[in-house]
C-alpha positions as CSV (number, residue, x, y, z in Angstrom):
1,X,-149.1,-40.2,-201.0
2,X,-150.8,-41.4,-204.3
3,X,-151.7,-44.8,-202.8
4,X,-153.3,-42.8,-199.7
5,X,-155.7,-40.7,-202.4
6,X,-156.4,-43.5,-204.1
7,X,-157.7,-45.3,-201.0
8,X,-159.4,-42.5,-199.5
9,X,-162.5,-44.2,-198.0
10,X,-165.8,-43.4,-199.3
11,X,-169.5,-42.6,-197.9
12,X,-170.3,-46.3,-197.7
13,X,-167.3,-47.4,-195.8
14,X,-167.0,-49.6,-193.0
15,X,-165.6,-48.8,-189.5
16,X,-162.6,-51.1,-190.3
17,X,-161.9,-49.7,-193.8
18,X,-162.2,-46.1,-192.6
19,X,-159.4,-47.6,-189.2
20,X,-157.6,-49.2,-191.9
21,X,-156.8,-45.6,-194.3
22,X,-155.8,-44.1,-190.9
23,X,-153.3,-46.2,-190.2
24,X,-152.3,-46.1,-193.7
25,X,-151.7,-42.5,-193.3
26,X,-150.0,-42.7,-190.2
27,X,-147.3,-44.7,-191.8
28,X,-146.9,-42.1,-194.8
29,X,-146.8,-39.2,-192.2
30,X,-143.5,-41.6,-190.1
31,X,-142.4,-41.7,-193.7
32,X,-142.1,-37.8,-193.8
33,X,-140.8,-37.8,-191.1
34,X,-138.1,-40.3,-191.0
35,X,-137.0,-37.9,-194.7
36,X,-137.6,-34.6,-194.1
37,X,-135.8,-33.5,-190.6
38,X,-137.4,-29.8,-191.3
39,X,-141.4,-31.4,-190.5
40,X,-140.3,-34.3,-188.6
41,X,-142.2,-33.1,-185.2
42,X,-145.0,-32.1,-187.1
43,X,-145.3,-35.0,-189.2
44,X,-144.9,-37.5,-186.0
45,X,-147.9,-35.0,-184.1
46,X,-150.3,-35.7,-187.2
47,X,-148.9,-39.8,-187.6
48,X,-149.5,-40.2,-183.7
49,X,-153.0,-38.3,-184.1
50,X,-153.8,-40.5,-186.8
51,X,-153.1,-44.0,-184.8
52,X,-155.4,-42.5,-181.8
53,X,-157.8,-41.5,-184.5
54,X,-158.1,-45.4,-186.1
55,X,-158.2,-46.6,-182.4
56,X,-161.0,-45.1,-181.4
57,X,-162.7,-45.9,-184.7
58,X,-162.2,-49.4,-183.8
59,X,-163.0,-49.4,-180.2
60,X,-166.5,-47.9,-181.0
């Protein structure tokens, strides 16, 4: 989660940088959810949200 903060994108951003922290936070959220059984489907929602967010980014 720290590495995720760390790379939040900022104002100046490109469209691939911005795709790029999406995807990043995708895999944390399949993270969750692969270790904590109590969020899984929530976690999986947000992670699967997150992949169709950085698509779309991309295909902009």
């Amino acid at each position: 989660m720290g590495r995720l903060i760390r790379t939040t994108p900022g104002p100046d951003a490109t469209v691939a940088e911005v795709a790029h922290w999406y995807e990043l936070k995708a895999n944390m959220l399949e993270h969750i959810a692969a270790e904590d059984g109590a969020r899984r489907q929530v976690a999986l929602r947000q992670a699967e949200a997150a992949h169709q967010h950085a698509t779309q980014l991309l295909a902009a």
